[in-house]
MMTF fields as JSON, N, C-alpha, C and O atoms, coordinates in Angstrom:
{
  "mmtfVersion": "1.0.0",
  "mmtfProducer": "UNKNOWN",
  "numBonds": 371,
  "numAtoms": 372,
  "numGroups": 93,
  "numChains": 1,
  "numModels": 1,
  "chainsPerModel": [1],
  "groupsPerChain": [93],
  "chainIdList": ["A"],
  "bondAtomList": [4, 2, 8, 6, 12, 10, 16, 14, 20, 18, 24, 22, 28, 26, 32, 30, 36, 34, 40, 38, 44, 42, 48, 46, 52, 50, 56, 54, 60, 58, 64, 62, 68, 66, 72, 70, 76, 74, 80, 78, 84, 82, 88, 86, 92, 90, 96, 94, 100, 98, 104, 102, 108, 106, 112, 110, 116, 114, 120, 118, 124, 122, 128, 126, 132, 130, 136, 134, 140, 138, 144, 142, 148, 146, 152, 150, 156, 154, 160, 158, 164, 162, 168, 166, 172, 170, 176, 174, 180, 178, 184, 182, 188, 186, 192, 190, 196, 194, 200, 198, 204, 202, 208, 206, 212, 210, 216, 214, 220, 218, 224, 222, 228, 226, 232, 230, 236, 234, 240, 238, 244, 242, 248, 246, 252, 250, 256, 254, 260, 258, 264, 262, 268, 266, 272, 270, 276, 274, 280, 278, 284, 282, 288, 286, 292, 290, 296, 294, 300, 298, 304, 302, 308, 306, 312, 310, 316, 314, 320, 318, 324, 322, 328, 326, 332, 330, 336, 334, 340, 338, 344, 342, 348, 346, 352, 350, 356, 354, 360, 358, 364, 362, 368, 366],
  "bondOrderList": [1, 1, 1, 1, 1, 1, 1, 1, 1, 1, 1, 1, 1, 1, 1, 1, 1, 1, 1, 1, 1, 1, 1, 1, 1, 1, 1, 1, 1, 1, 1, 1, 1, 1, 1, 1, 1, 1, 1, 1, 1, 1, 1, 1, 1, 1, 1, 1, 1, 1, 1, 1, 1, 1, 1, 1, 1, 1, 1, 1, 1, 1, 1, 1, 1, 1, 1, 1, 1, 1, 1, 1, 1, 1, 1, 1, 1, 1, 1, 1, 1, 1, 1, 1, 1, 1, 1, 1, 1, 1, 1, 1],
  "groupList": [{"groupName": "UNK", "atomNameList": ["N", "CA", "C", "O"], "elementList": ["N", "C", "C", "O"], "formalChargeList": [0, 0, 0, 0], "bondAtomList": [1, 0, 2, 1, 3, 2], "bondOrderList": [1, 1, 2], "singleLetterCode": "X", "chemCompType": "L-PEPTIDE LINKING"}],
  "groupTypeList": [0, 0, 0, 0, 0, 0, 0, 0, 0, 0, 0, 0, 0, 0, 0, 0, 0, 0, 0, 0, 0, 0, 0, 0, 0, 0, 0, 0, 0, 0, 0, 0, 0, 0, 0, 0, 0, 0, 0, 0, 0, 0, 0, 0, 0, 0, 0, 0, 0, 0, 0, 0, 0, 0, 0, 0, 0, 0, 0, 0, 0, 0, 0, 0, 0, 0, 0, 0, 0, 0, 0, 0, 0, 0, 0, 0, 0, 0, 0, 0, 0, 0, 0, 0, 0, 0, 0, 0, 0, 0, 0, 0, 0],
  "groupIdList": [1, 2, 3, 4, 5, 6, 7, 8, 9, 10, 11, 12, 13, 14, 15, 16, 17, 18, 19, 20, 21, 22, 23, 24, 25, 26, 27, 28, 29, 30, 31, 32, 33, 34, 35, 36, 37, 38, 39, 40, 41, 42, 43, 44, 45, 46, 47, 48, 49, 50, 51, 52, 53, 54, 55, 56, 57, 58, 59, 60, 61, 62, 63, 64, 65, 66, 67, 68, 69, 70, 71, 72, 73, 74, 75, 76, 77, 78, 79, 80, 81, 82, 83, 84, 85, 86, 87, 88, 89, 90, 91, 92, 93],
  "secStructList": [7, 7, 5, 7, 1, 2, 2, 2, 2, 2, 2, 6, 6, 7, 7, 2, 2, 2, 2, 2, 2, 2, 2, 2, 2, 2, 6, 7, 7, 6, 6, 7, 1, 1, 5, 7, 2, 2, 2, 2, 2, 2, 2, 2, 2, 2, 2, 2, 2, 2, 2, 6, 6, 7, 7, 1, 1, 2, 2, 2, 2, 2, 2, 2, 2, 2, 2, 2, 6, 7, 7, 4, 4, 4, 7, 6, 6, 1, 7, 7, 7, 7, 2, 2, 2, 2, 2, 2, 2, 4, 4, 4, 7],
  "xCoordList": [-146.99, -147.705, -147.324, -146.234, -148.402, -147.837, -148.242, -149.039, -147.702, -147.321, -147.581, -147.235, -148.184, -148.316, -146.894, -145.833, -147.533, -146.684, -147.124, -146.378, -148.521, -148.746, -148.546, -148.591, -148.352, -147.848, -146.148, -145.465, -145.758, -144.122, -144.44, -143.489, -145.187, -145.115, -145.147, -144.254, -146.752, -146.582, -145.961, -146.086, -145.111, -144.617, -143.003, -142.409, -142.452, -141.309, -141.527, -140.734, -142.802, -143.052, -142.049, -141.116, -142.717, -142.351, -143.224, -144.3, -143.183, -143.788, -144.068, -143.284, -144.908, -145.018, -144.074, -144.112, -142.876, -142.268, -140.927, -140.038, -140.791, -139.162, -139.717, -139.019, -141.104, -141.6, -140.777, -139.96, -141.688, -141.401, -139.431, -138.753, -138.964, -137.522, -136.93, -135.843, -137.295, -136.563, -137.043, -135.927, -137.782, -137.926, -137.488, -136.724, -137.521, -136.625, -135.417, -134.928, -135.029, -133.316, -133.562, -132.584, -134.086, -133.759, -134.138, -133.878, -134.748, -134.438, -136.166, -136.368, -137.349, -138.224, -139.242, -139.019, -140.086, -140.889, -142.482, -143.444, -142.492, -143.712, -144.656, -145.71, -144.709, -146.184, -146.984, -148.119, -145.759, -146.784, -147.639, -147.33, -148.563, -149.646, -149.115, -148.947, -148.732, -148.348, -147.199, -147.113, -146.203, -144.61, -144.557, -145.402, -143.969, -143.504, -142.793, -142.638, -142.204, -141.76, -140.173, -139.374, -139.549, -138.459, -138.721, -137.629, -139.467, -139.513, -139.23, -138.315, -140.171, -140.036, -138.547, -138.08, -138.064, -136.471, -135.769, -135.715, -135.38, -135.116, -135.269, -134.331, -136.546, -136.699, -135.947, -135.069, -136.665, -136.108, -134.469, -133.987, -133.613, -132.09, -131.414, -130.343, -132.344, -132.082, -132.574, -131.567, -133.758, -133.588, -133.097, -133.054, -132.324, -131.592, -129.782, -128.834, -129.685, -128.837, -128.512, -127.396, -129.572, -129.983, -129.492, -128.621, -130.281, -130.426, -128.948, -128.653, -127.642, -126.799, -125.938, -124.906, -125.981, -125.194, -124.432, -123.691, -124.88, -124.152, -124.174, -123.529, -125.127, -125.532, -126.295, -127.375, -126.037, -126.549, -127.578, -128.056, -127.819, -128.598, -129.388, -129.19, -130.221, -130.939, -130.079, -130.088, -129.064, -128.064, -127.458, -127.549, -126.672, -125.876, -126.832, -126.575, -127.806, -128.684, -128.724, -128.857, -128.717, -129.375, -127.738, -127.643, -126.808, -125.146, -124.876, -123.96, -125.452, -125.051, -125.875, -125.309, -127.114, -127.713, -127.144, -127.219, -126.749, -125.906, -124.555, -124.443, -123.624, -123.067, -122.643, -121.477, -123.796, -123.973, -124.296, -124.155, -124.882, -125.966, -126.97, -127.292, -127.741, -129.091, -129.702, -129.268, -130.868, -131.668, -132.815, -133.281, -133.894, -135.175, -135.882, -136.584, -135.964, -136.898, -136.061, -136.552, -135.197, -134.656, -134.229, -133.316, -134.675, -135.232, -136.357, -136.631, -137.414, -138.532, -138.845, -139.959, -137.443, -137.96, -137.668, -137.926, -137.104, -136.784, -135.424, -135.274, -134.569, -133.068, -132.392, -132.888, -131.302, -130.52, -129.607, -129.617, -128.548, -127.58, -126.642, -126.954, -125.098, -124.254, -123.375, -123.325, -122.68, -122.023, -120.721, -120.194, -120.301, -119.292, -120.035, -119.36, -121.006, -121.307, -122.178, -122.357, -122.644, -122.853, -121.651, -121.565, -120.736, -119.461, -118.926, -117.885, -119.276, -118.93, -119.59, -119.224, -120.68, -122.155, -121.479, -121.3, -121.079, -120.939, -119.661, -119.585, -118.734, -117.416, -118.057, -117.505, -119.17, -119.659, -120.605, -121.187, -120.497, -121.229, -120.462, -120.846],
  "yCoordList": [44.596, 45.503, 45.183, 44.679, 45.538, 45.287, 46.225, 46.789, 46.867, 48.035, 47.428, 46.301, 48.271, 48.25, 48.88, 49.259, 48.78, 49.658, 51.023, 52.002, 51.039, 52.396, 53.341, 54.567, 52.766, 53.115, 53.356, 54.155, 52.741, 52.825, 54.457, 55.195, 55.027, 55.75, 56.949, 57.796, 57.043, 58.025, 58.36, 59.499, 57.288, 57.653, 58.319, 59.196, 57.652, 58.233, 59.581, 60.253, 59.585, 60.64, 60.102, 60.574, 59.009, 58.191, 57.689, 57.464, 57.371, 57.411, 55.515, 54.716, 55.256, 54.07, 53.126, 51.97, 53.676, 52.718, 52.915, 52.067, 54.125, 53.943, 52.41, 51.405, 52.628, 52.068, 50.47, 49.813, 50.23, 48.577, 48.524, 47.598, 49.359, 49.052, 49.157, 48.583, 50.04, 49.82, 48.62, 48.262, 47.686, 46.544, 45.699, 45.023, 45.302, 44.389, 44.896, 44.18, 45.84, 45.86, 45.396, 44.649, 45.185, 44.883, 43.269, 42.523, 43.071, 41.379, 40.821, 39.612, 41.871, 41.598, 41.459, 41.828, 40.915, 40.13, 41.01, 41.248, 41.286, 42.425, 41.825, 42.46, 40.388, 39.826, 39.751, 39.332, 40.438, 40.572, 41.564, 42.519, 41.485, 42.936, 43.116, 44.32, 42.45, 43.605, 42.919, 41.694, 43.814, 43.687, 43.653, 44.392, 43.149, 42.935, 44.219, 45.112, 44.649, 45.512, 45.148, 46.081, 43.317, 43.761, 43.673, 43.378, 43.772, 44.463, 45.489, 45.77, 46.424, 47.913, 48.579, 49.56, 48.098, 47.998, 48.101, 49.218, 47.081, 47.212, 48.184, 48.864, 48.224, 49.37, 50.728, 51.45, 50.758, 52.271, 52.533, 53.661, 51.223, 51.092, 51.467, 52.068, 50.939, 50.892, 52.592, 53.254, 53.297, 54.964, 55.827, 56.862, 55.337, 56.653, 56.235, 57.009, 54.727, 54.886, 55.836, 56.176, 56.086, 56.676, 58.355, 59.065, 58.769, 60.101, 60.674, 61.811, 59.477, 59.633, 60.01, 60.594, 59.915, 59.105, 58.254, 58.156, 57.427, 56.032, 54.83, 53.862, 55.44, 54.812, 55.205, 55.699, 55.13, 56.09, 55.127, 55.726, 53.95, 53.454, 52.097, 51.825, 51.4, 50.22, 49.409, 48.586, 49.225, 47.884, 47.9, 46.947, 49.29, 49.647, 48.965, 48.11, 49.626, 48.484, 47.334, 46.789, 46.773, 45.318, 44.889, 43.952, 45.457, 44.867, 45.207, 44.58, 45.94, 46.552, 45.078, 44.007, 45.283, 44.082, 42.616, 41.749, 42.463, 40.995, 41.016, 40.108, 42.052, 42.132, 42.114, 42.025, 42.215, 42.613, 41.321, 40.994, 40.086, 39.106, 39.064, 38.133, 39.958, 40.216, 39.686, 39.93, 38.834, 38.417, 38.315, 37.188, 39.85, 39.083, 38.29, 37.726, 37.961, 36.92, 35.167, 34.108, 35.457, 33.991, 33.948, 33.17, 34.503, 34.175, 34.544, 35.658, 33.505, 33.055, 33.233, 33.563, 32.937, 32.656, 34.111, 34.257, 35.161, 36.402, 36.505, 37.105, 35.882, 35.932, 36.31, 35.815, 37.104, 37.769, 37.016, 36.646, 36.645, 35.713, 36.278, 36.36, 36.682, 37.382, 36.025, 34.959, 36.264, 35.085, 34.726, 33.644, 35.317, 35.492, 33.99, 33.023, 34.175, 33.551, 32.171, 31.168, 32.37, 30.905, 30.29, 29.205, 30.767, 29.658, 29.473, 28.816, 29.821, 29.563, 28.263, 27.22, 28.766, 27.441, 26.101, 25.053, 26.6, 24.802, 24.167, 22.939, 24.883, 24.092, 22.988, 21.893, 23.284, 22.797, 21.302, 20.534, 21.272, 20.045, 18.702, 17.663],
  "zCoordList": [29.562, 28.692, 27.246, 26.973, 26.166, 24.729, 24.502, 25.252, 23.033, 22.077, 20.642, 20.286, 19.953, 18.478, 17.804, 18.299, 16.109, 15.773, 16.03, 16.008, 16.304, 15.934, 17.244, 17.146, 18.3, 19.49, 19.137, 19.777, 18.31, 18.388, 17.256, 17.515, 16.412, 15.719, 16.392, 16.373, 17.311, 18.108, 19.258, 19.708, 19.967, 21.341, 20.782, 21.41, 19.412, 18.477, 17.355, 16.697, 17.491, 15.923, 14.618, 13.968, 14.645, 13.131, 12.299, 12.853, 10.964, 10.054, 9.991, 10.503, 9.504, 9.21, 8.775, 9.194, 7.636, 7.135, 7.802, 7.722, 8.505, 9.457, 10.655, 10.785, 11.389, 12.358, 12.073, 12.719, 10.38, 10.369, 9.965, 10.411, 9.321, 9.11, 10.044, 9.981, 11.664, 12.672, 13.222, 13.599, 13.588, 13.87, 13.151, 13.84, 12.083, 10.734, 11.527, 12.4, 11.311, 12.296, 13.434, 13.442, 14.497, 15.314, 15.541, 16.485, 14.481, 14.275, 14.755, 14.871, 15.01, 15.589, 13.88, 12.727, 14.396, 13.42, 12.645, 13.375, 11.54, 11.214, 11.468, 11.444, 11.813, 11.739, 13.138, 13.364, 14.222, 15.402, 15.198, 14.486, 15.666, 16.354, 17.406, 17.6, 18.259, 19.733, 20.045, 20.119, 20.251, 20.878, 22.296, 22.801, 22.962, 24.045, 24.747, 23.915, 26.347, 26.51, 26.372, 26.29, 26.339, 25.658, 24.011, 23.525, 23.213, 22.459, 22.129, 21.356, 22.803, 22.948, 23.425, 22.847, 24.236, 25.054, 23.197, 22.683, 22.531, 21.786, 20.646, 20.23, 20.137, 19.537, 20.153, 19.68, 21.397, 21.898, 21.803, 21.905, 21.575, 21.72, 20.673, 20.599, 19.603, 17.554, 18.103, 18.35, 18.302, 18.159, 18.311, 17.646, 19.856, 20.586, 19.84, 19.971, 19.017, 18.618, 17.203, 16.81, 16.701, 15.227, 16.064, 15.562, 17.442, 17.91, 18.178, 17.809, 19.119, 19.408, 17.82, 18.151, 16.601, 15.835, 15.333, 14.355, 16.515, 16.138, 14.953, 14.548, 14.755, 13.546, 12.466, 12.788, 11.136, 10.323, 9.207, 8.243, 9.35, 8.588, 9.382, 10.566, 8.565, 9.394, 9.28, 10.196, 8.296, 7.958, 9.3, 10.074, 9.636, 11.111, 12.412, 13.26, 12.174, 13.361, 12.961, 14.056, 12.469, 12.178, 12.775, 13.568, 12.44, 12.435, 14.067, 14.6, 14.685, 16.269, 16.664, 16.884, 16.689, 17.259, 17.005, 17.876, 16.146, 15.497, 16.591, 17.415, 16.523, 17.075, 18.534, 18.919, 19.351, 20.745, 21.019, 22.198, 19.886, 20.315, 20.73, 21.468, 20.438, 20.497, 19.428, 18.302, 19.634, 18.919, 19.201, 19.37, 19.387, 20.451, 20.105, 20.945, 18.808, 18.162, 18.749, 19.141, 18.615, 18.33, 20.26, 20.538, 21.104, 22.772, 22.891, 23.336, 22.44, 23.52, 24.629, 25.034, 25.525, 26.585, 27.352, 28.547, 26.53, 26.978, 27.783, 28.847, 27.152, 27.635, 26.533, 25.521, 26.298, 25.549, 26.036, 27.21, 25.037, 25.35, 23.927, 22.739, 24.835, 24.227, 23.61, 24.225, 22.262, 21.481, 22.342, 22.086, 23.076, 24.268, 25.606, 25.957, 25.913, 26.626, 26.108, 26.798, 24.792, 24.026, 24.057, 24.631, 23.561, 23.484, 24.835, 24.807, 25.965, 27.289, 27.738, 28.28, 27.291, 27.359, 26.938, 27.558, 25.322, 24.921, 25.501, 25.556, 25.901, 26.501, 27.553, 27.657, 28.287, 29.021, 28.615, 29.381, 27.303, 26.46, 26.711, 26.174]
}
């Protein structure tokens, strides 16, 4: 299934410009029209972290996701790959 932004506005009750700064945090790209459901996975992760208080700004997301190794843009192929297990990878080079 794909999702807009404007699906991310109303299924969150958010405004247009939280919509695109929570995606910029989460490393996903403004120039799609339709997101993916791990897309959406993500988004929904950056919100309920905003809901929990875990985080109080987009920088904090953008830094949780960096941190965790999440990058959905930069997997294609739809694998999340933690910096823990990249450097596991290359010993293997």
């Amino acid at each position: 299934m794909t999702f807009t932004r404007e699906d991310f506005q109303r299924e969150y009750n958010l405004g247009e410009e939280d919509v695109r700064e929570t995606l910029k945090a989460c490393g996903l790209s403004l120039k799609k029209r339709n997101y993916s459901d791990e897309d959406k996975e993500s988004f929904a992760r950056a919100r309920k972290l905003f809901e929990e208080g875990t985080v109080n700004s987009y920088d904090d997301i953008a830094n949780y996701f960096k941190s965790k190794g999440i990058h959905p843009e930069d997997n294609r192929n739809g694998l999340a790959l933690s910096g823990e297990l990249v450097e596991h990878l290359q010993l293997f080079e």
